[in-house]
C-alpha positions in Angstrom: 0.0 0.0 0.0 1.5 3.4 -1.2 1.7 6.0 2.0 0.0 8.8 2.4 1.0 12.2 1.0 2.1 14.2 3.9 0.1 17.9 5.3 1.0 20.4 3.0 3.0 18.3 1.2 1.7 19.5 -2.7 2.1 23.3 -1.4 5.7 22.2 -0.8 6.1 21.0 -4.4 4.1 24.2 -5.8 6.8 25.9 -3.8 9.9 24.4 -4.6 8.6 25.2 -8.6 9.3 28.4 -9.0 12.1 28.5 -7.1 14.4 28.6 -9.9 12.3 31.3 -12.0 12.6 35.1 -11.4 10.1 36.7 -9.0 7.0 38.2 -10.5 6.8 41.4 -9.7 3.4 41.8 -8.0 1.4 45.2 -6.9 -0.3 44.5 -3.5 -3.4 46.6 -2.8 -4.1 48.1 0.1 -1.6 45.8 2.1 -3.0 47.9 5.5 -2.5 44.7 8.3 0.6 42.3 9.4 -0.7 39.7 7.3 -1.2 40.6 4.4 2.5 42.6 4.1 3.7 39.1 6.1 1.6 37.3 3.3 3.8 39.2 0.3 7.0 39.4 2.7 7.2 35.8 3.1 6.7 34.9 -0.4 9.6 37.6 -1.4 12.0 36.0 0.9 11.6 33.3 -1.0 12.2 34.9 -4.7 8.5 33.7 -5.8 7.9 38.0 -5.8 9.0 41.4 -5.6 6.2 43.1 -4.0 4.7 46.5 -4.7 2.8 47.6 -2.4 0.1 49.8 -3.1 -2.2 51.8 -0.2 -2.0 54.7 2.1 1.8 55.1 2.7 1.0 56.0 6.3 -1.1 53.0 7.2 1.7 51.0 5.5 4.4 52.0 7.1 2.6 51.8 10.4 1.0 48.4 10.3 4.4 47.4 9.4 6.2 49.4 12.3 3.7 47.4 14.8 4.1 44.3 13.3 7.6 44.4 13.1 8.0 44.0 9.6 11.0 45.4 7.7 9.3 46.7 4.3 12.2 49.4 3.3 13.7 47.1 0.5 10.3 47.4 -1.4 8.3 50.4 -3.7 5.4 51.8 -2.0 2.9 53.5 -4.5 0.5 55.9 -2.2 -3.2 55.7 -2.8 -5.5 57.6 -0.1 -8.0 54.8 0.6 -8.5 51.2 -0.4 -10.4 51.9 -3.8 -8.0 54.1 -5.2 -5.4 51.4 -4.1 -7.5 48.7 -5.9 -7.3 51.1 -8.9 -3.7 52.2 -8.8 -2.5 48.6 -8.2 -4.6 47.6 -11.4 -2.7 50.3 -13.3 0.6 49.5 -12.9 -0.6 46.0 -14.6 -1.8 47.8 -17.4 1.0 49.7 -17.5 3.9 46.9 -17.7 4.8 47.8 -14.1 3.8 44.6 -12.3 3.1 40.9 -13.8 0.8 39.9 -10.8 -1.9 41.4 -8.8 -2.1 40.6 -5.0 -5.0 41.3 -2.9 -4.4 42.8 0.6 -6.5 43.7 3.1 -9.2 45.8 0.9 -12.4 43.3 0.3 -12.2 41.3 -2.8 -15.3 43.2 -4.0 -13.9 46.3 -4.7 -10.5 44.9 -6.0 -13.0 42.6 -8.4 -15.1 46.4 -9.3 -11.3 47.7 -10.1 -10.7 44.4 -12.1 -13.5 44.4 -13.9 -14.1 48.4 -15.1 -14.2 48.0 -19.2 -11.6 50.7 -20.0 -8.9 50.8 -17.3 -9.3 47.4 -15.9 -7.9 43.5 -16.7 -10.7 42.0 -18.6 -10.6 39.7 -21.2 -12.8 38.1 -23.8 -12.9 35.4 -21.0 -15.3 36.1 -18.1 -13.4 36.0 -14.7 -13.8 32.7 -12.1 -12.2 31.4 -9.1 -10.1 28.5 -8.7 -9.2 27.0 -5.3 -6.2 24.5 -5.4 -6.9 22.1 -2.7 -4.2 20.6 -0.7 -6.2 17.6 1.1 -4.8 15.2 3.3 -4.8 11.7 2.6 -5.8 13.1 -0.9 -2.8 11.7 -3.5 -3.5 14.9 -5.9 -4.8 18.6 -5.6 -8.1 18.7 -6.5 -9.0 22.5 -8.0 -12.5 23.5 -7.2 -14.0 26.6 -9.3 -16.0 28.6 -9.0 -16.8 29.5 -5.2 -15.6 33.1 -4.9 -16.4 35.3 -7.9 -19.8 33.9 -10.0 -23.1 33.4 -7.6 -25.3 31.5 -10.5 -23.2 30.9 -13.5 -25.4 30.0 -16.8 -24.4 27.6 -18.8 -22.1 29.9 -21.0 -20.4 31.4 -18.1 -19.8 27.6 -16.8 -17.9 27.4 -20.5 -15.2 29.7 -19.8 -15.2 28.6 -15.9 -14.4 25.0 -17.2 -11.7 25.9 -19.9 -9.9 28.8 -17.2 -9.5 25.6 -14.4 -8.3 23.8 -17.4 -5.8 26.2 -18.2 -4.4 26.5 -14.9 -4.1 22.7 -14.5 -2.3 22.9 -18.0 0.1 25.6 -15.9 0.5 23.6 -13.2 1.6 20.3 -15.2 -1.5 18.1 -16.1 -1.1 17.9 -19.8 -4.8 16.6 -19.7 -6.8 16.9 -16.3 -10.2 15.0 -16.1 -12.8 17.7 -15.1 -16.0 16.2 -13.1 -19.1 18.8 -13.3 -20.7 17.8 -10.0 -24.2 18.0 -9.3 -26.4 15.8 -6.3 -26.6 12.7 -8.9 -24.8 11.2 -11.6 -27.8 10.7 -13.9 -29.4 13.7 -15.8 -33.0 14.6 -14.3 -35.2 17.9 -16.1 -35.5 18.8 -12.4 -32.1 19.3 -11.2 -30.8 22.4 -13.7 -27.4 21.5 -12.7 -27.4 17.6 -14.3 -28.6 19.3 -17.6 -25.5 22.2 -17.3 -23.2 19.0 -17.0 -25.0 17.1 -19.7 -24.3 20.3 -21.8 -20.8 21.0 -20.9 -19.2 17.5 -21.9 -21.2 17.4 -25.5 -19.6 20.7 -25.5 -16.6 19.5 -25.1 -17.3 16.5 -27.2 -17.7 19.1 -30.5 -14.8 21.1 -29.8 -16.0 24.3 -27.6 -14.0 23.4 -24.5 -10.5 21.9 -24.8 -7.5 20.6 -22.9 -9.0 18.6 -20.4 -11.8 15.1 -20.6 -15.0 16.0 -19.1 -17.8 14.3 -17.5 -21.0 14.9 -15.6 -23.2 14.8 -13.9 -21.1 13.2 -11.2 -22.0 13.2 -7.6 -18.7 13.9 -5.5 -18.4 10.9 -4.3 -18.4 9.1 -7.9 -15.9 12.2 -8.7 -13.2 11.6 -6.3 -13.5 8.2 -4.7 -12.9 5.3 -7.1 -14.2 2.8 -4.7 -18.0 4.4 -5.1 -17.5 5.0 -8.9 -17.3 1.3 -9.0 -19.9 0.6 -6.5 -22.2 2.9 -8.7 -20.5 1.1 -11.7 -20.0 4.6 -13.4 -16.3 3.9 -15.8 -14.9 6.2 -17.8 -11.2 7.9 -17.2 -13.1 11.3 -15.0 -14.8 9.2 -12.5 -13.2 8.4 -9.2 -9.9 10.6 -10.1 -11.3 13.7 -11.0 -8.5 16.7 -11.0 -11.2 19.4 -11.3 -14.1 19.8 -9.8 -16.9 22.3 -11.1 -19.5 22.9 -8.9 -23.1 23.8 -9.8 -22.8 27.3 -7.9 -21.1 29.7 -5.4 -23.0 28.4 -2.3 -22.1 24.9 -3.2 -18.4 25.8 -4.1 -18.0 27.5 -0.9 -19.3 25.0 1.2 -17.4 22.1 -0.2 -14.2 24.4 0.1 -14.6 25.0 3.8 -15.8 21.5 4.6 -13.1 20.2 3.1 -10.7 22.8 5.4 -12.4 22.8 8.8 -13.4 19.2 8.7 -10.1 17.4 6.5 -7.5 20.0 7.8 -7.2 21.1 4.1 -5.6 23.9 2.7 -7.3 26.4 0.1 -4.9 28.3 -2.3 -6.8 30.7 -3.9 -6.2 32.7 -7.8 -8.6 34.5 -10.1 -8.4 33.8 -13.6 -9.6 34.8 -17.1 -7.8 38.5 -16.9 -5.1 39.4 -18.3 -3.0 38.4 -15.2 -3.2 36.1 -12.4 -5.2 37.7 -9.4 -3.8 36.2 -6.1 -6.5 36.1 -3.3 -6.0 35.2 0.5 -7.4 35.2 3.6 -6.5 36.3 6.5 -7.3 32.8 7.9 -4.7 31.6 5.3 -1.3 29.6 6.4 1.9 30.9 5.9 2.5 27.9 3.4 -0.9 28.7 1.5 0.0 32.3 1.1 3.1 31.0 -0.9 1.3 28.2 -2.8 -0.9 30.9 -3.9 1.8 33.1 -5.0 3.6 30.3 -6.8 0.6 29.2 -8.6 -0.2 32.4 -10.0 3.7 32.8 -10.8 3.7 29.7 -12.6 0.5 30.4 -14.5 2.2 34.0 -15.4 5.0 31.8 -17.0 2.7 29.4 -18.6 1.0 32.2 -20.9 4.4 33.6 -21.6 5.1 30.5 -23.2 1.6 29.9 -24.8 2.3 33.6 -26.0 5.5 33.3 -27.8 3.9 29.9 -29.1 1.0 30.8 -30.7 0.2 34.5 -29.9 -1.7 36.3 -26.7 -4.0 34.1 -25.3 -6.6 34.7 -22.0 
C-alpha cells in the first residue's frame, strides 16, 4: 500500500517550482494589516515576488512598524483609501509595471469592481472565475475547485469559460490533460435538477470542440468524482470518475461549502487565484497559512509563466 502524502506536502512542491524562476513582480493593494504585508513578505524572501505595495503610505508604514515587519527594501505607490489602491495597483498592470496582482486587506469586492471596469481594468474576452487549489490530506493529488468566490449562478455559458480557465491552470501547473468532473447531487441527468442538464451540456460541449485541454464528464456526484471505490460501486467507468483533478460545482453556495468542509473538517488547505484577466489575481485570507500564502503566490507565478510560453507559441492568449 503506497503512503500517504504528507500535510502540506503538494504546497511544498508548488513551492519548490518556482524556485528557480525570477520573482514576478506583484502590486499588492491596500496591504494595510501584518498579514497581508507578512503574506507578500514571506513569499519575497523566497524569490517567488517582488512586491509593490500599493495603499496609504502611512497606514503602511505603520502596520508594518507594529508588526515588526522590515518593508524598506520594497516600492510603495501611495493611494488615499483602499479603492484608489485597488485602482492604482490595477494600473501599474496595465502599464507593464507589475506581472501579478495581490489582494491585501481591501475586500475582494472592490479589488473585483477595479478588475472588472471595461476601460482601465484586466478583462478579457474570458469572463473572470475562481479556482481553489486544494491541498487535502490523505488526498494523492490537488483537487481544483472553481468557482466558489467570484460567479453566484453561472449559466451555462459562463460555466464554459469557468471550465476551460480551471483547465488552463491545470495545464500551468503540469496536467497535460486533467479529467474535469461537473458535479451536481446525482450522476444521472433529471429535467429537475438544472445543474445535471448544465453538466450534460458542458461534456457534449466538449465533445464538439468548444472546450478543450481537459476530458470531461457529468453529472457526477462527488463521491463518484473523487472516490474510485464508489465510482465502482455505482458502476460509473470512464477515465473522469473516481480521479477527478477538477471539480466544477453547480454554484457559489455549493463551491463555498465544499471548500470550507473540506478545510475545517479534512484540515485542508485552500490556495486561492482569479483567472480569465489578463493576469493572475492572487487572493487570500486572513485565515490563510503561511505555506498557503506562498502556494498561492507560486501558482499564479507559474501560470504568469505558462501564458508567456503559450504567447511566444502561438500568440496572446486569456
Amino acid at each position: 500500500m503506497s503512503e500517504a502524502p504528507k500535510k502540506r506536502e503538494k504546497y511544498e512542491r508548488l513551492v519548490a517550482a518556482v524556485k528557480d524562476l525570477p520573482p514576478a513582480l506583484t502590486a499588492v493593494a491596500h496591504p494595510c494589516d501584518a498579514a497581508s504585508l507578512t503574506g507578500a513578505l514571506d513569499a519575497a524572501r523566497l524569490g517567488i515576488i517582488t512586491p509593490i505595495f500599493v495603499g496609504p503610505r502611512d497606514r503602511i508604514l505603520a502596520a508594518a512598524a507594529e508588526a515588526d515587519l522590515d518593508i524598506s527594501a520594497y516600492e510603495i505607490v501611495d493611494a488615499p483609501f483602499s479603492h484608489a489602491a485597488a485602482e492604482a495597483a490595477v494600473a501599474l498592470v496595465r502599464a507593464g509595471r507589475a506581472e501579478l496582482l495581490m489582494k491585501g486587506s481591501l475586500h475582494t469586492d472592490e479589488l473585483m469592481a477595479a478588475v472588472v471596469k471595461r476601460d482601465t481594468g484586466l478583462r478579457t474576452e474570458r469572463r473572470l472565475s475562481h479556482c481553489f487549489i486544494m491541498d487535502v490530506p490523505h488526498h494523492a493529488s490537488a483537487l481544483f475547485i472553481t468557482d466558489a468566490a467570484i460567479n453566484i449562478l453561472p449559466t451555462l455559458e459562463d460555466k464554459v469559460d469557468i471550465v476551460q480557465n480551471a483547465i488552463g491552470l491545470a495545464h500551468a501547473l503540469g496536467i497535460p490533460c486533467p479529467k474535469v468532473a461537473i458535479l451536481s447531487a446525482m450522476e444521472t441527468v433529471n429535467p429537475k435538477v438544472p445543474s445535471t442538464l448544465e453538466a450534460a451540456a458542458l461534456c457534449k460541449m466538449a465533445d464538439r470542440g468548444q472546450i478543450t485541454g481537459g476530458v470531461l464528464d457529468g453529472p457526477l456526484a462527488l463521491d463518484n468524482a473523487i472516490s474510485p471505490e464508489a465510482a465502482a460501486i455505482k458502476k460509473i467507468g470512464g477515465p473522469v470518475a473516481g480521479q477527478a483533478d477538477i471539480l466544477v460545482v453547480p454554484d457559489l453556495e455549493a463551491g463555498n461549502m465544499l471548500a470550507k468542509s473540506l478545510s475545517f473538517l479534512a484540515e485542508a488547505d485552500a490556495a486561492g487565484i482569479v483567472l480569465g484577466a489578463r493576469v493572475p489575481i492572487i487572493l487570500t485570507s486572513r485565515a490563510d497559512s503561511a505555506i498557503t500564502r506562498m502556494a498561492s503566490c507560486a501558482v499564479a507565478v507559474l501560470l504568469a509563466q505558462h501564458r508567456k510560453k503559450l504567447a511566444a507559441s502561438t500568440g496572446p492568449n486569456p
